[in-house]
C-alpha positions as CSV (number, residue, x, y, z in Angstrom):
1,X,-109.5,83.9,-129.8
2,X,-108.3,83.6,-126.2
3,X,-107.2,86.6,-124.6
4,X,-103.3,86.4,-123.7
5,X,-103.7,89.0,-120.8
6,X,-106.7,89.0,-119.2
7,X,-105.9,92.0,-116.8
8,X,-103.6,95.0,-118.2
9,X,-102.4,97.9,-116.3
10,X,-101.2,101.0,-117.5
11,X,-98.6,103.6,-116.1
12,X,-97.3,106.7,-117.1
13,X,-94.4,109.0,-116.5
14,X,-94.5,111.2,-113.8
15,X,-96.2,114.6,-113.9
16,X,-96.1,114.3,-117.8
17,X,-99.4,116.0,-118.7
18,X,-98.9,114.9,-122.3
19,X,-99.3,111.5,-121.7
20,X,-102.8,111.5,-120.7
21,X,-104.1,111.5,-124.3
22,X,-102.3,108.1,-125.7
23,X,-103.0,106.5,-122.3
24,X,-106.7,106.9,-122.5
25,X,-106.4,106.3,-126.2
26,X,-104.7,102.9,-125.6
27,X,-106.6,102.1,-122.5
28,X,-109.9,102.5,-124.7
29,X,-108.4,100.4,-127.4
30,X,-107.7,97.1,-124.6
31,X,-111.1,97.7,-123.0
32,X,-112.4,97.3,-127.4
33,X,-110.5,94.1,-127.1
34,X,-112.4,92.7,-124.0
35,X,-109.1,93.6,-121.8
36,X,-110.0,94.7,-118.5
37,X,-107.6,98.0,-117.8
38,X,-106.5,99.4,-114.5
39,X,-103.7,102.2,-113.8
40,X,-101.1,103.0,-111.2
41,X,-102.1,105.6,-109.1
42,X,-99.7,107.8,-109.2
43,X,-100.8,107.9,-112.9
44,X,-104.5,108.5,-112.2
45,X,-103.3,111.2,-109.8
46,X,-101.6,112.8,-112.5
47,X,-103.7,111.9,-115.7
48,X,-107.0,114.1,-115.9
49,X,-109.9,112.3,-117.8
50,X,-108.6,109.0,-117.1
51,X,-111.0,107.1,-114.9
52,X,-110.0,103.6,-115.2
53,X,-109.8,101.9,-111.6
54,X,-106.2,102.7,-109.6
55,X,-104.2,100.0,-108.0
56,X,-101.2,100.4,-106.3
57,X,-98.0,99.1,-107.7
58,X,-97.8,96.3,-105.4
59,X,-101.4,95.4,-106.4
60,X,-101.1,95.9,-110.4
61,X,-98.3,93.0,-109.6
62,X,-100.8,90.5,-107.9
63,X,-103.5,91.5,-110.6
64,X,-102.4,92.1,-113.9
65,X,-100.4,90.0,-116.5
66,X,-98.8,93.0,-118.7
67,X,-97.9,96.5,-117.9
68,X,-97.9,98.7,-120.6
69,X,-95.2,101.9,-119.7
70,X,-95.8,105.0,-121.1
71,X,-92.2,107.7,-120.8
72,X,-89.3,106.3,-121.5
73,X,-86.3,104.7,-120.2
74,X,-86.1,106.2,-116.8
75,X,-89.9,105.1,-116.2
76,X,-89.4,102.0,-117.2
77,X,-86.4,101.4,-114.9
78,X,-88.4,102.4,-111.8
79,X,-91.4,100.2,-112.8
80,X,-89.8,97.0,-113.6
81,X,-87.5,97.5,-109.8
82,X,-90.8,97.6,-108.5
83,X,-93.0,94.7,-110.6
84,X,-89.6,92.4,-109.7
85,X,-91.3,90.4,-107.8
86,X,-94.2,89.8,-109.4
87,X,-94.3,88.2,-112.9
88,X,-95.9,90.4,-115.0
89,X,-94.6,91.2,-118.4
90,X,-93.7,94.9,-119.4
91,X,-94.0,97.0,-122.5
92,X,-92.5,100.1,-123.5
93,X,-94.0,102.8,-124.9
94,X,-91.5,106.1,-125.8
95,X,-93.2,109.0,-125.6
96,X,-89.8,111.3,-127.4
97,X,-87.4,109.2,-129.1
98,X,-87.3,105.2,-129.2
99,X,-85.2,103.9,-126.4
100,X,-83.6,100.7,-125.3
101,X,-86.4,99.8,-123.5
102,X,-89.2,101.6,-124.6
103,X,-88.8,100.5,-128.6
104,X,-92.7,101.6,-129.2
105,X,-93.6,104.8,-131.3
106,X,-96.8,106.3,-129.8
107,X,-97.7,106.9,-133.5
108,X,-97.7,103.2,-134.3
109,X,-98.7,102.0,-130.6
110,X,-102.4,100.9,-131.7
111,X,-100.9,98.8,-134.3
112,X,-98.3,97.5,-132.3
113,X,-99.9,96.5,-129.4
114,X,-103.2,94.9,-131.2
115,X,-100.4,92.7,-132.7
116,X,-98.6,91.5,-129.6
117,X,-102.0,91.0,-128.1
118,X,-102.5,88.4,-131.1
119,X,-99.3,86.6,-129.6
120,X,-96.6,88.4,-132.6
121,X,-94.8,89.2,-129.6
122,X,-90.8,88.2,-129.2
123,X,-90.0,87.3,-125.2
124,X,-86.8,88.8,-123.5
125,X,-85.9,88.0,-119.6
126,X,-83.2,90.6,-118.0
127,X,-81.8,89.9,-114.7
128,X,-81.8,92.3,-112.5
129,X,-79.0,92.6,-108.9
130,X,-79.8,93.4,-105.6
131,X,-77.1,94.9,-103.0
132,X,-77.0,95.3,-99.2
133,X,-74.9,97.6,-97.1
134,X,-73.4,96.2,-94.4
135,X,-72.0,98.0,-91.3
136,X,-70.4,96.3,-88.4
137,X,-72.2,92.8,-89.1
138,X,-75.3,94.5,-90.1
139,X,-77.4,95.2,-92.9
140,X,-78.3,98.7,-92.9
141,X,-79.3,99.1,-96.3
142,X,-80.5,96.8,-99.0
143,X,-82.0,97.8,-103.1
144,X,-82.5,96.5,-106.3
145,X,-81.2,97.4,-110.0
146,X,-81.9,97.0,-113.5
147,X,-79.1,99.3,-114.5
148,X,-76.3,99.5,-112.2
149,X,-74.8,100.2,-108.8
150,X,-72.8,101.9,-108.3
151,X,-69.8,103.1,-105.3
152,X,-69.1,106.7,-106.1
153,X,-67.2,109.2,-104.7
154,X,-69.1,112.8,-103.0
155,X,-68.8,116.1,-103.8
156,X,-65.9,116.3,-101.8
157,X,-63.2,115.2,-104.5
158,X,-61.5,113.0,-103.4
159,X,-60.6,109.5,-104.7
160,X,-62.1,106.7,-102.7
161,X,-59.3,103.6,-102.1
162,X,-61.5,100.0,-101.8
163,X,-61.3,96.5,-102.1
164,X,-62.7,94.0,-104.2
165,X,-63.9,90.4,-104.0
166,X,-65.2,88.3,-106.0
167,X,-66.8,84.8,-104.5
168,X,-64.8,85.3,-101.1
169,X,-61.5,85.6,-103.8
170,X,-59.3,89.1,-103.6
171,X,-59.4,91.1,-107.3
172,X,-57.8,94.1,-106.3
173,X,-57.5,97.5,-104.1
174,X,-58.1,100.4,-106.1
175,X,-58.5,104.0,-105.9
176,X,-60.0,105.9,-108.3
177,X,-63.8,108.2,-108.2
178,X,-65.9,104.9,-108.4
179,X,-67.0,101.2,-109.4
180,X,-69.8,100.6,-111.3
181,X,-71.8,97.2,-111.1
182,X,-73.3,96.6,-114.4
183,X,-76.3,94.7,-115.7
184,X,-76.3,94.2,-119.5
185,X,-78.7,96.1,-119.6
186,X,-76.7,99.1,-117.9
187,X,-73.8,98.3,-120.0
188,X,-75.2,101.0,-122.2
189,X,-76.2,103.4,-119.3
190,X,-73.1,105.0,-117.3
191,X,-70.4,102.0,-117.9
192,X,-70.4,102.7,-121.3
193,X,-69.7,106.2,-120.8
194,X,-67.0,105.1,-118.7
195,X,-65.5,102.8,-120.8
196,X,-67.3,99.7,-120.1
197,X,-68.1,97.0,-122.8
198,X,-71.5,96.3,-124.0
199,X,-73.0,92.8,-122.6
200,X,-76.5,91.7,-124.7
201,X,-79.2,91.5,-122.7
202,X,-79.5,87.8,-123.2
203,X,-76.0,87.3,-121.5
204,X,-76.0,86.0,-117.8
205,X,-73.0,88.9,-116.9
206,X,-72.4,91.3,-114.6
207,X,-69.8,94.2,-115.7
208,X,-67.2,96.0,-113.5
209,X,-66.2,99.0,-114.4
210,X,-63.5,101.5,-112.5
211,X,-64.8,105.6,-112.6
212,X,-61.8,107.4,-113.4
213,X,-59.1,104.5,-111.9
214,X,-55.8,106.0,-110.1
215,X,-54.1,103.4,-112.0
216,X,-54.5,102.8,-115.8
217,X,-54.2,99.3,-115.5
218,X,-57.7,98.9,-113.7
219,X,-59.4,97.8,-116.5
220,X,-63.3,96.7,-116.8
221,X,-63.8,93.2,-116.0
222,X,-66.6,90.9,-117.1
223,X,-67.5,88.1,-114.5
224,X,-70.8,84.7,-114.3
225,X,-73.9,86.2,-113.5
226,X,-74.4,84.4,-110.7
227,X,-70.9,85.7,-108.8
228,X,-71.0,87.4,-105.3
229,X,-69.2,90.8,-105.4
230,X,-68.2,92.8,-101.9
231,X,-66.7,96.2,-102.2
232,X,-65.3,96.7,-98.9
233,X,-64.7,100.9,-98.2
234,X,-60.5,101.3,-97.0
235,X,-60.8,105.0,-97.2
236,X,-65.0,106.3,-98.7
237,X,-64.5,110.3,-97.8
238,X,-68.2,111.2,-98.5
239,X,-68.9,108.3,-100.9
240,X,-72.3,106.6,-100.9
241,X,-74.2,103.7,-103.3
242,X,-76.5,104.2,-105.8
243,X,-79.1,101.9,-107.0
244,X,-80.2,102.7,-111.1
245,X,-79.5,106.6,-109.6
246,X,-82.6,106.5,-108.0
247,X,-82.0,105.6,-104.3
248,X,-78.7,105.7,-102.6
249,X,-77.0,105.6,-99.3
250,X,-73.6,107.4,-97.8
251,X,-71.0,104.5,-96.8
252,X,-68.3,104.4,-94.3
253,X,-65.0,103.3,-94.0
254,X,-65.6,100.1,-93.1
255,X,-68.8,99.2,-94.9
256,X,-68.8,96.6,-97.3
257,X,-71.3,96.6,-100.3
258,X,-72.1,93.2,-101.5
259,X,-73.8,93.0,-104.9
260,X,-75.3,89.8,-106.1
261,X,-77.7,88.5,-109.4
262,X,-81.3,89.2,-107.8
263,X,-83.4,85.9,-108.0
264,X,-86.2,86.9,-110.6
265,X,-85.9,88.4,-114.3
266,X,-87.5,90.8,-116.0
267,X,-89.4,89.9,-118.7
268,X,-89.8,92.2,-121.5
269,X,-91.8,91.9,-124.6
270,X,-90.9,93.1,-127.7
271,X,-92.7,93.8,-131.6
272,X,-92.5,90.8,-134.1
273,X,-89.0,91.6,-136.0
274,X,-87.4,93.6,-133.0
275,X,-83.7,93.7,-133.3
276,X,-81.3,94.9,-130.4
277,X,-78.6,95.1,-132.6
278,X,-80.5,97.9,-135.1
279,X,-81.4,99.3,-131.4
280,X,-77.9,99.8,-130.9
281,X,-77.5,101.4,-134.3
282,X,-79.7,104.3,-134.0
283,X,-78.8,105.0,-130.4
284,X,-75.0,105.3,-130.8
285,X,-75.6,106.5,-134.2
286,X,-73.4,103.6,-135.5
287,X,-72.6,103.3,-139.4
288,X,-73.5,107.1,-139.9
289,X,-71.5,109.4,-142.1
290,X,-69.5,112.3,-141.1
């Protein structure tokens, strides 16, 4: 039988010292398969006993064909910002409970990754955003999300007042704590805790979705993937941009964040029989009985 991924890289979640144990476990198993295995480094920095050769991220992306992810959601948002650019396909291991994107039990991992490597896999591209902060006619900032980003008010408390513009066309002014630029797959991160619909991950969307609006009319608007948003700062206090909560930068009155569909997808694979809607289920805990 032909080997689907020829090179396949493994990464764990940071200074997790219980991961070491499956990830040599399942490295083993690949290598049984004829798979040649490498991880990150960070992982082989932080994994003891596991002596499989250590690439960066930047060259797992140039060498391998699937990334296996072993933590859980948070992990896998960092790693598939990073393997953007490259096309290598992702799998998601949970370590705790089953997540949106990690939907593999350790206990059943084995299994369930022997399987996919037989091709029972199901295929899932996610588009991702990019943003740039732009300060006097220059770029002074510029990241990638799978989640969201998001304008948000500081610690100071008060409201920020900005503008919004959609493909060079005026939306609105609005004041409230925040706007948050939504994926579909971070329609069930922080927009949904502020109100914001769910998108499927299939959808070519991008949510908007007022933190705490001034005015109750400022509702969450659903727009085309492939529109060009600027959020132009009237009055930021000590705002600043964050990027999936992982990188951010303060803004300025002035500034003007422009948010966009990022050119490549992530793609994701997923078990034989995988359902996003029974994902959705257990998560909210939908259907349950009180």
């Amino acid at each position: 039988m032909d080997i689907l991924f020829k090179t396949v890289a493994l990464i764990g979640k940071y200074k997790s010292p219980e991961i070491a144990e499956p990830l040599i476990r399942l490295g083993k198993f690949l290598e049984g398969r004829g798979i040649a295995v490498v991880q990150d480094r960070l992982t082989a920095d932080n994994v003891s006993g596991s002596d499989f050769p250590a690439l960066s991220l930047e060259e797992i992306g140039k060498t391998a064909g699937l990334a296996i992810v072993l933590g859980g959601d948070g992990t896998m948002l960092n790693i598939a910002r990073t393997l953007a650019p490259f096309d290598v396909a992702l799998v998601g291991v949970n370590q705790g409970r089953l997540g949106f994107l990690t939907d593999i039990s350790i206990g059943s991992m084995l299994e369930t990754i022997g399987a996919m490597l037989d091709g029972q896999f199901i295929t899932e591209n996610r588009m991702l955003i990019e943003a740039s902060v732009w300060r006097g006619g220059e770029a002074v900032f510029d990241g990638l999300a799978f989640n969201d980003v998001v304008v948000h008010r500081g610690v100071s408390g008060s409201m920020i007042e900005f503008e919004v513009r959609i493909n060079g066309l005026f939306v609105y002014t609005q004041r409230s704590d925040g706007l948050i630029v939504a994926t579909p797959t971070g329609s069930t991160a922080y927009a949904l805790s502020s109100g914001g619909p769910i998108l499927h991950p299939g959808l070519a969307m991008i949510a908007l979705v007022p933190v705490n609006p001034h005015t109750l009319s400022n509702r969450p608007i659903v727009i085309g993937g492939d529109s060009l948003i600027e959020i132009i700062m009237n009055r930021s206090a000590d705002s600043r941009v964050h990027f999936d909560s992982h990188s951010h930068i303060e803004l300025k009155e002035g500034d003007r964040v422009v948010v966009k569909r990022y050119e490549k997808m992530i793609r994701l694979l997923h078990p034989q029989g995988h359902n996003y809607f029974h994902t959705l289920r257990e998560k909210l805990h939908w259907s349950e009985s009180f």
